[in-house]
N, C-alpha and C positions, 0 to 999 in steps of 0.2 A: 504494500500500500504506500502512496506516496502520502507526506505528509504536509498537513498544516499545522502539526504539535508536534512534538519534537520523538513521541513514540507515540504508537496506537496498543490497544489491549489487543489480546492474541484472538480469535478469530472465532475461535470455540466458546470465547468470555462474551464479545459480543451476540452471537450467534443465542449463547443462554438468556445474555440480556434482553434480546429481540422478542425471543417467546416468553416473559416474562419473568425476568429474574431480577427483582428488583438489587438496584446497587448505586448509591449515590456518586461515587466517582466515574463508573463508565456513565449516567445519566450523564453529568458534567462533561466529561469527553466526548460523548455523542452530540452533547447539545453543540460543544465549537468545532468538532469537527465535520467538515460536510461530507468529507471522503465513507467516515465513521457513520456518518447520519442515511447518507443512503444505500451504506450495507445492510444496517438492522433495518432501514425500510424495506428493500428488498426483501430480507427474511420474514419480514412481518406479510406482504403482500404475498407471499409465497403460502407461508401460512393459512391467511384468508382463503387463497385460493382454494387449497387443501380441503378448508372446512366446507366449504362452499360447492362442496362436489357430490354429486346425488349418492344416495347408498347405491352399493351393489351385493345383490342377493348370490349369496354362495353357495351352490350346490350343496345339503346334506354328505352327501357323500367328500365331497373334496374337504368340506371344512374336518367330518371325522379322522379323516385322512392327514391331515394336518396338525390337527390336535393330537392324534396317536403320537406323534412322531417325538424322540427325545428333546427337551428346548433347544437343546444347543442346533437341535437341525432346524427345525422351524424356521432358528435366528437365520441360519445358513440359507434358506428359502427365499425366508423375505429380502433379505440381500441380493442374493441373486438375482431376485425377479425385479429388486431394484436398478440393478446396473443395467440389467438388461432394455429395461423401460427407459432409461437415463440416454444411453447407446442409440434408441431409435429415436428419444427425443430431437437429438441430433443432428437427425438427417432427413432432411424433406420427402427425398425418396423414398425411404424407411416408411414415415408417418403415411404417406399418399398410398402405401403399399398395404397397410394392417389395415386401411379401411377399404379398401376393395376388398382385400380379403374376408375382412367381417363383413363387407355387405352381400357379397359370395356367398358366405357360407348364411346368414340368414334368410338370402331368397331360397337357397337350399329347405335348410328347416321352413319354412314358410309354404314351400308349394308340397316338399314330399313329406314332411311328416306331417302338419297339420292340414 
């Protein structure tokens, strides 16, 4: 980060600060720094967003399937299936591709199963 203070806090401090961590010094540091102020906004609109995303219904069977599974794998899952999403966020191509594909496969389910 380049600065308008002579250091910034570590990325991970504002990153807790952004989701709610209250702390009167990063408060202060955010407030003079712009660089600082539109990270944790960022993080914060990120958030919003986050929350702001409609539920999705998980199959019975996949959530059991999930939950069987030891924590430590689960962790391992969701990570993955984070990177993975993160990787296609990335690329135009990618995104324009998953929704052909979804829309594929629901005219599919659409004319032959139901």
């Amino acid at each position: 980060m380049n600065t308008e203070t002579s250091s910034h806090p570590a990325e991970e401090a504002l990153t807790h600060f952004a989701l709610g961590l209250n702390n009167i010094e990063l408060r202060e540091h955010v407030d003079a720094c712009s660089e600082c102020h539109r990270y944790v906004q960022a993080i914060q609109e990120a958030k919003q967003k986050i929350k702001d995303l409609p539920d999705v219904h998980i199959p019975d069977d996949v959530r059991k399937k999930i939950l069987a599974m030891p924590h430590k794998s689960r962790l391992e899952t969701v990570f993955h299936l984070s990177l993975f999403f993160q990787q296609i966020s990335k690329s135009p191509f990618l995104i324009v591709f998953a929704i052909v594909l979804l829309a594929v496969f629901l005219y599919i389910f659409l004319v032959f199963v139901l």
